[in-house]
C-alpha positions as CSV (number, residue, x, y, z in Angstrom):
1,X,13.0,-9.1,73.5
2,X,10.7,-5.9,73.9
3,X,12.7,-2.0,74.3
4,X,9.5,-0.6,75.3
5,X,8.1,-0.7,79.2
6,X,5.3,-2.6,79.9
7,X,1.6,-1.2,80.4
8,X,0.2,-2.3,83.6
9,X,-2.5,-4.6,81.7
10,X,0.0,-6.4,79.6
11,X,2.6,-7.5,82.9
12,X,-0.7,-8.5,84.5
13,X,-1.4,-10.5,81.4
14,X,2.9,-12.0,82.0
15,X,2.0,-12.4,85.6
16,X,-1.2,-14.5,85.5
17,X,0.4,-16.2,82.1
18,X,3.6,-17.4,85.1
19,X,0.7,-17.9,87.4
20,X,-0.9,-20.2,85.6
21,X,2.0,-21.7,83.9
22,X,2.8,-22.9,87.8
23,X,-0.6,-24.2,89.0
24,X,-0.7,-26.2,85.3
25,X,2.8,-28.0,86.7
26,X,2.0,-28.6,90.1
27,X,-1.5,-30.7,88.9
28,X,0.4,-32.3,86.3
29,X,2.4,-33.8,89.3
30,X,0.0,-34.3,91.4
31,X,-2.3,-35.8,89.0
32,X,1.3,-38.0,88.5
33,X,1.6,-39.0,91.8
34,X,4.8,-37.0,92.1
35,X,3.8,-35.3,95.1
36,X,7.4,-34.4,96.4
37,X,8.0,-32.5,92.9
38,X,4.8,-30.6,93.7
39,X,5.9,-29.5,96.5
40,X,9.0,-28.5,95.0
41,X,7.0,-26.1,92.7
42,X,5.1,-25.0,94.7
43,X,8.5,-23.5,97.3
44,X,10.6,-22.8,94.1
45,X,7.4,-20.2,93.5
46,X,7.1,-18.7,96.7
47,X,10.6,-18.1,97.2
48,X,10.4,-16.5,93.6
49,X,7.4,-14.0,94.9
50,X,9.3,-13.4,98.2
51,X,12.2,-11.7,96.6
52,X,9.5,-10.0,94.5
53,X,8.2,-8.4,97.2
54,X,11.7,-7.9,98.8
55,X,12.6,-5.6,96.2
56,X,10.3,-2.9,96.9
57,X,12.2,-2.1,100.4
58,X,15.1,-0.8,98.0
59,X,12.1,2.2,96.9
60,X,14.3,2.0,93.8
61,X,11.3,1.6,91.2
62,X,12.7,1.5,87.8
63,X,15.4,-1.3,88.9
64,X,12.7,-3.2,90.8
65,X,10.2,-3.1,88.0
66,X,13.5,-4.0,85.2
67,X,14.4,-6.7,87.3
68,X,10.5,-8.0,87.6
69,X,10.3,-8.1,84.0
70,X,13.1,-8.9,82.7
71,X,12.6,-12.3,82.3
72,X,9.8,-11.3,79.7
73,X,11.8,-9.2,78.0
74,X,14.6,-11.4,77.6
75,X,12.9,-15.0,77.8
76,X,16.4,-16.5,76.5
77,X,17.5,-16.2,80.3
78,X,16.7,-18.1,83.6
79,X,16.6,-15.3,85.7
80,X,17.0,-16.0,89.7
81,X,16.9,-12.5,92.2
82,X,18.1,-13.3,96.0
83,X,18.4,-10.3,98.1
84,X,19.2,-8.9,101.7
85,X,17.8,-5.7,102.0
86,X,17.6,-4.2,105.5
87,X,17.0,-0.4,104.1
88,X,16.3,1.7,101.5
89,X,18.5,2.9,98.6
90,X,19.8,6.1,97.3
91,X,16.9,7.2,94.9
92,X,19.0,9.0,93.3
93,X,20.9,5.5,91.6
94,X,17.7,3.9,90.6
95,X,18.3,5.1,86.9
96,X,22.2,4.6,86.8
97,X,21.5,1.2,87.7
98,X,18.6,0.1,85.8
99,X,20.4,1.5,82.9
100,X,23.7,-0.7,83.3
101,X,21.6,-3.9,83.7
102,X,19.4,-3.0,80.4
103,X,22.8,-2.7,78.5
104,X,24.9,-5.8,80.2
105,X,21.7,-7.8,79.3
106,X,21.2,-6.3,75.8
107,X,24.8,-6.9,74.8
108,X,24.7,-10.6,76.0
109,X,21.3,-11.0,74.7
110,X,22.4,-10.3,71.2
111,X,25.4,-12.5,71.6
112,X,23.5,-15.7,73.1
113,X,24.6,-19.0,71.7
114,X,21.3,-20.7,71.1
115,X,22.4,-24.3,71.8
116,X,22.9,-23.8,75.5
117,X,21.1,-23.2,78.7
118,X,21.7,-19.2,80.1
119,X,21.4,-18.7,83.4
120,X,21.4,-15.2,85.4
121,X,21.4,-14.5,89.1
122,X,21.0,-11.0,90.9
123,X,22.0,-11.2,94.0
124,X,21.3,-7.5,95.6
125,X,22.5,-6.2,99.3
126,X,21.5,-3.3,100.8
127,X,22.1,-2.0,104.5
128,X,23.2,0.4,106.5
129,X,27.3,0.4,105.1
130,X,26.0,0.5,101.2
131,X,24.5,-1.2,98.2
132,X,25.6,-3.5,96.1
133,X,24.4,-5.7,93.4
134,X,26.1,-8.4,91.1
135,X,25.1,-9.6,88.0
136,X,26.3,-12.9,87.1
137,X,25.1,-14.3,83.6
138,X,26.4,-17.8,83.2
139,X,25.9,-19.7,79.5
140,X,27.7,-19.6,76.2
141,X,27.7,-16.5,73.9
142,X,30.2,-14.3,71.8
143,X,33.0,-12.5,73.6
144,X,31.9,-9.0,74.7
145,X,34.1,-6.7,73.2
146,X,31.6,-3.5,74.7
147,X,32.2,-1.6,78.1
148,X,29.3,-0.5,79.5
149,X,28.8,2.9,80.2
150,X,27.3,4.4,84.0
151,X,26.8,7.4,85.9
152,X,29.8,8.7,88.6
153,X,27.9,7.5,90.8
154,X,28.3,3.9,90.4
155,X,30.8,1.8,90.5
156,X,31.3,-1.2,88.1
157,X,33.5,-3.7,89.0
158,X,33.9,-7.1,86.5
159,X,34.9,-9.8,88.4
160,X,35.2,-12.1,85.4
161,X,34.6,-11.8,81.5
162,X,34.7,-14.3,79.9
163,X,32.3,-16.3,77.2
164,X,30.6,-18.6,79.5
165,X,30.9,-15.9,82.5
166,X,30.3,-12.7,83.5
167,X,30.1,-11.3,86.9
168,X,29.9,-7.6,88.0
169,X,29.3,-5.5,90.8
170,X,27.7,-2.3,91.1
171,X,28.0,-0.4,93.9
172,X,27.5,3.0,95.8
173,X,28.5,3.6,99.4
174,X,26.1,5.1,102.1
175,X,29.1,6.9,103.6
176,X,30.5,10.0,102.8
């Protein structure tokens, strides 16, 4: 886990590491014969780079570039990002909300049982009627006894807490 952001030369250095990483496992398959699980690779890593590059229609950059990195930062996660995003966001969240995804994913982080798979899915929607993203961590760690704290602007809502769970919301309406 790293605090600090990344300089543009070292998440170049993350990105070709991935890169590479991929094209290694899609010739060991091929090389295997196991063309269908090539293929497999090769759409699991396009759809990853779509959503990449779906993020930056938010023009929220501190929460696109968290959410790009953040599974260097925090390699104990399988991070997955799906998104519908037919506008931009309110600039004026991008902080609020990078900041309550830094501390939901420190205090798991910390808590992380290290026998068992974690998973965690960000699922972001943004159009005309508002934004909203959920965080949804899903693994085995200590209970979370920590709120987290956010701007007025947000709104946090848990859906579930538990120590193999947690889902949360955060939201901002467009209206009003």
């Amino acid at each position: 886990m790293t605090d600090k952001a990344f300089s543009v030369n070292e998440a170049l250095r993350y990105a070709r590491h991935d890169f590479l990483n991929q094209l290694q496992l899609i010739k060991m398959n091929i090389d295997l014969e196991r063309l269908d699980e090539a293929k497999e690779v090769i759409n699991h890593y396009t759809t990853e780079v779509k959503a990449f590059y779906e993020l930056s229609k938010l023009s929220l950059p501190l929460t696109s570039e968290w959410l790009q990195t953040v599974n260097w930062r925090f390699a104990g996660f399988q991070v997955k990002i799906s998104s519908h995003i037919e506008t931009t966001c309110n600039a004026l969240l991008d902080s609020s909300i990078r900041d309550v995804l830094e501390q939901a994913i420190k205090l798991l982080h910390t808590q992380l049982s290290p026998f068992t798979e974690q998973q965690l899915h960000i699922h972001i929607v943004c159009t005309q009627s508002g934004f909203k993203l959920t965080f949804e961590a899903i693994g085995e760690w200590e209970p979370i006894q920590h709120e987290i704290n956010h701007e007025p602007q947000v709104t946090l809502t848990h859906e579930c807490k538990t120590s193999k769970n947690w889902r949360f919301h955060i939201e901002e309406s467009k209206e009003g």
